[in-house]
N, C-alpha and C positions, 0 to 999 in steps of 0.2 A: 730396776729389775724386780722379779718378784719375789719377797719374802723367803719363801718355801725354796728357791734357786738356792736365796742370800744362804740359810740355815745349810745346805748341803753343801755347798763352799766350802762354809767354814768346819763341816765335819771330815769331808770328804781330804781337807788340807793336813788337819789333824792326824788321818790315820797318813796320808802322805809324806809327812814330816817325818813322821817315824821311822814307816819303809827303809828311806833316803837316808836316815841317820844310821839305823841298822843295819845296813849292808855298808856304810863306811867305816861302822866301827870293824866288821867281819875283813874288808879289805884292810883295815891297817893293824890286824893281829890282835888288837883287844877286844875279841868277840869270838868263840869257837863257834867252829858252821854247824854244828848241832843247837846251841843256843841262838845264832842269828835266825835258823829255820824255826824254833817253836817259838820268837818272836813275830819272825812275818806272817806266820801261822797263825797265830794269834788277834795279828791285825786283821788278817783277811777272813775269819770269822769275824769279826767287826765289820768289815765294809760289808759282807755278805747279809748279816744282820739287818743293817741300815738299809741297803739296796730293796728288803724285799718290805719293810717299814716303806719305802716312799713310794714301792709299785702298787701296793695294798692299799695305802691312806689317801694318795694323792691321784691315781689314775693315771700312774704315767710309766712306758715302758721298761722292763728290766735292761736292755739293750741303751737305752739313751740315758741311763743312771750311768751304767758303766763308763760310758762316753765320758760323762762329763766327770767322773774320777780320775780317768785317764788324762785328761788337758788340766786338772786339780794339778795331777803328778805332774807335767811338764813345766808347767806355772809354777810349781815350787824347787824344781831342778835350776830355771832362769834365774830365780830369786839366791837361791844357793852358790849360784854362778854370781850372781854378781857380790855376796859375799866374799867370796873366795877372790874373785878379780881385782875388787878394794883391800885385800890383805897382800895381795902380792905388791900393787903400788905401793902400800903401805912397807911392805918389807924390802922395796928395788929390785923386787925380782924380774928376770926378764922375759918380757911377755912376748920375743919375738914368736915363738913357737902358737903362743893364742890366735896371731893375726895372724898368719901363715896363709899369702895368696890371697891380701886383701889388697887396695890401692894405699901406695906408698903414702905418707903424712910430714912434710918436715917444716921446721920453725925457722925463721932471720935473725937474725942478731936485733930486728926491731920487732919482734916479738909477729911478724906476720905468717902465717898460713899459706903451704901451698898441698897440694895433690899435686903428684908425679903420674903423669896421664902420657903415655906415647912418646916417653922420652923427654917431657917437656913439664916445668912446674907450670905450673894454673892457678893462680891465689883463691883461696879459701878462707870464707869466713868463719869463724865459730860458730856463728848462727845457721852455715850452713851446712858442718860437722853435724849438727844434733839434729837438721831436719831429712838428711840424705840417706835416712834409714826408711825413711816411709818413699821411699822410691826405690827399694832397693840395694844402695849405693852402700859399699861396707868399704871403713878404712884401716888401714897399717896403723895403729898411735905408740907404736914401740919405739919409737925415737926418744931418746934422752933428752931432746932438745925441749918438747912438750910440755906445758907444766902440768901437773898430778889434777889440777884441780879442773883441766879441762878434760885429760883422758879419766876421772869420776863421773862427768857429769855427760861425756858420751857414752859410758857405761850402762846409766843411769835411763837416758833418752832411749837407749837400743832396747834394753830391759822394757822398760814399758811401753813401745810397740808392738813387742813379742807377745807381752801379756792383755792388751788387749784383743791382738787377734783372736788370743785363745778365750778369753773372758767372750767376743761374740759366738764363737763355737760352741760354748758352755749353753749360752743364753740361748741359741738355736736349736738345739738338742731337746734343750728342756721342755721349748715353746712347741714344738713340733711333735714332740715326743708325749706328749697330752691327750689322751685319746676324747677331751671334752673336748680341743682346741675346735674351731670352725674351719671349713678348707679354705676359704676366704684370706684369713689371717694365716693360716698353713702357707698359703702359696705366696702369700704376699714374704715369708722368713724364706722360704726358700728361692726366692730371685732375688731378693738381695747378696743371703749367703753365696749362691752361683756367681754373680754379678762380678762380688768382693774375690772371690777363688778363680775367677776368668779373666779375662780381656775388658778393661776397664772401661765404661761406658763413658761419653762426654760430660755428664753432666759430673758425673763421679769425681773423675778427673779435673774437673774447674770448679769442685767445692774443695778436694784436696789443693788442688794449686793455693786456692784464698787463704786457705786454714794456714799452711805453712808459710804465705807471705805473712800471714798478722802475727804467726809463732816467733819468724824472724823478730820482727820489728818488738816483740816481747824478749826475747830473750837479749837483743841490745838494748833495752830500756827504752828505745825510739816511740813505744808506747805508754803510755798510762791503766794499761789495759790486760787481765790477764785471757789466754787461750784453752779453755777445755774441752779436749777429744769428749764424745759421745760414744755411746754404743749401740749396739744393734738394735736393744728393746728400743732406745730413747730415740730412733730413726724409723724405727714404724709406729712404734706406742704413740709417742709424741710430739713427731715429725718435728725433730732436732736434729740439723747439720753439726753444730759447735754450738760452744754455749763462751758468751762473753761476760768476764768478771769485772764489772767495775771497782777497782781497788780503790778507789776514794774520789772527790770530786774535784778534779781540777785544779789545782791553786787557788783554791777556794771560792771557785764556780762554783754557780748548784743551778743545772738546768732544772726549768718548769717542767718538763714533760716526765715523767715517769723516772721524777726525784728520788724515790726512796727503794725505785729497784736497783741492785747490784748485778743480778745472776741473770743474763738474757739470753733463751735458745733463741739460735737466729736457722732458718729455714733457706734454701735457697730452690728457686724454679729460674728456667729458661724460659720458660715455655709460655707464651706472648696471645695465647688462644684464651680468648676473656670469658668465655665459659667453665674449661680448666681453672684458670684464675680466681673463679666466682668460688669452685668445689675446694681449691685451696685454701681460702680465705675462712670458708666455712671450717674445713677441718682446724685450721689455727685456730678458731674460737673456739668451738668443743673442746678443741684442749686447753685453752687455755682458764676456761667454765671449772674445768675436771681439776685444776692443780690446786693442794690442798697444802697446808701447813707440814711442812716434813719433806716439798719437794722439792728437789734439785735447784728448780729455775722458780722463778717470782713471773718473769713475763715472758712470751714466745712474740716471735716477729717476722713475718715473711718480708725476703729481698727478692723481688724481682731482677735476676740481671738482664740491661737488655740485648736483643740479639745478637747485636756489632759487638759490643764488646763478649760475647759466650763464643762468638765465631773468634775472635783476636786469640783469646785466650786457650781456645783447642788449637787454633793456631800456630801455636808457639810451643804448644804441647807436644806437636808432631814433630817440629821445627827441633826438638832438644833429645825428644826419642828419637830420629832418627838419624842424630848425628851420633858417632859409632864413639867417637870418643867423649860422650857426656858431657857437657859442662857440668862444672862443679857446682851445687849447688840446687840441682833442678831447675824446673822448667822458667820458673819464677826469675830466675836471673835474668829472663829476656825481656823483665818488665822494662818498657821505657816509666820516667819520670811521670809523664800525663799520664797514664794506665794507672801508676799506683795512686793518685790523685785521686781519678776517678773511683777506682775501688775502695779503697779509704771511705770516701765520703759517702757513695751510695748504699754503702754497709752499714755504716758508723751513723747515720742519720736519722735512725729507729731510736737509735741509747743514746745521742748524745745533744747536747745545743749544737747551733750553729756555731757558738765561739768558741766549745771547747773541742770539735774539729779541727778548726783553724791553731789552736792551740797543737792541737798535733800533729797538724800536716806540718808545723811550722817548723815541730822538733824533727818529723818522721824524717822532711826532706834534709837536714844534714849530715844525713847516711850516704849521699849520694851525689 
């Protein structure tokens, strides 16, 4: 993201932190409302201050500072919440009241996972706990049966969905909010943000699907391999779907091709029209030309998916939306064995050898 974003962030968190603390000391009586008011008073000559510093220096709206203060503050209420959430496990306090009207959650005596859907338990994996927030899916973890360290780390998963939502709102605000910015790149932030705030397009939809199959497969350790969400700049800037970390090399494989990179944006198209493809191919390079010591990723790599399978995959997308009672799990659960196969290796083919695929299909497939 850019610099100037990152600096108002972290100012912008700053006077938010305080706000948020200030009016909780005011609600729990160690703060008179005459003292909490020349506090937040105080602050908000501060953020007023700053606001008209970045409208003056940087050319960019009064209106889209505010904004992005405003999702600053929400982003630090999440964060505060999930303090607060880890003290209560921490003290056994009971969280029925937090989950209230979410889907039931309960544990077996062998330690397995179910969702209570329609009357009926549904097994659940853990892996499918921490990725069923990015589909919307919220669950009940108020059950005593659960252990602490899996209702932390759905805490945890939920928390930072939320916050990157907010983190691309911030980033859109900013980019838009430019009055140097080009309409070009204007329009291209504003159909994503639509896009992402609307009715989910196909392609949308079957990069999320992939993302949360290879999350899975990370969080059972089924991979060697870590998953990192992208954001908004890094999806037009840089034309990065996810970015894959190679945690080390194999059982001490070390494939020839592109040895010494770890951090790989990987890119995904449908779209099978070799002239688009050519325009693709090109943008990958300029980017990958432009990345400089300091960035994110070392190499970018377009995945072509092809047709049959981008058709299989919206497919089955439909096939999971428009059963009323969800499976658990998202859409992904309707992979057959060959699908993940295939996805695997047509992904995984850019970052890795041939053997040390086979190395992971070998672990991936005893999940299944």
């Amino acid at each position: 993201m850019h610099p100037e974003l990152s600096g108002s962030m972290e100012e912008y968190g700053r006077i938010a932190k305080e706000v948020i603390a200030t009016k909780k000391e005011l609600h729990s009586g160690s703060m008179s409302e005459e003292e909490a008011r020349s506090v937040i008073g105080d602050l908000n000559i501060q953020l007023n201050r700053y606001v008209k510093e970045k409208v003056a220096n940087f050319d960019t709206s009064k209106e889209a500072q505010a904004q992005i203060y405003q999702y600053q503050m929400a982003k630090q209420k999440i964060m505060d919440q999930l303090h607060e959430d880890f003290r209560s496990l921490d003290n056994d306090t009971d969280l029925t009241e937090r989950f209230d009207g979410k889907t039931p959650i309960s544990m077996d005596e062998n330690g397995n996972l179910a969702a209570q859907i329609d009357g009926q338990n549904q097994p659940l994996g853990e892996e499918d706990l921490y990725t069923d927030v990015e589909w919307g899916i919220d669950y009940d973890l108020s059950s005593d049966q659960i252990p602490k360290e899996v209702k932390k780390r759905y805490f945890v998963e939920s928390a930072k969905s939320k916050l990157r939502e907010l983190l691309d709102k911030q980033i859109y605000e900013f980019e838009t909010g430019m009055s140097v910015q080009d309409d070009q790149k204007r329009g291209a932030y504003e159909a994503v943000m639509s896009e992402r705030e609307g009715e989910l397009t196909a392609g949308h939809v079957i990069e999320k699907m992939i993302r949360n199959f290879f999350k899975k497969m990370e969080f059972t350790g089924s991979i060697d391999l870590e998953i990192i969400d992208t954001n908004i700049y890094q999806d037009i800037e840089q034309k990065i779907d996810f970015i894959i970390h190679r945690k080390n090399h194999l059982r001490g494989i070390r494939a020839e091709t592109n040895a010494d990179i770890e951090l790989h944006g990987i890119q995904f198209t449908t779209n099978t029209d070799p002239e688009v493809l050519s325009r693709k191919i090109e943008q990958i390079e300029r980017v990958k030309k432009s990345l400089g010591k300091g960035e994110v990723i070392e190499d970018l790599v377009l995945v072509q998916m092809p047709h049959e399978i981008s058709r299989e995959l919206y497919g089955l997308y439909k096939k999971w939306r428009d059963d009323m009672s969800k499976i658990p799990g998202g859409p992904d659960k309707l992979f057959s064995a060959e699908l993940k196969e295939t996805l695997l290796r047509n992904i995984l083919k850019t970052v890795l050898s041939n053997e040390e695929i086979d190395l992971q299909w070998d672990k991936m497939k005893t999940r299944f």
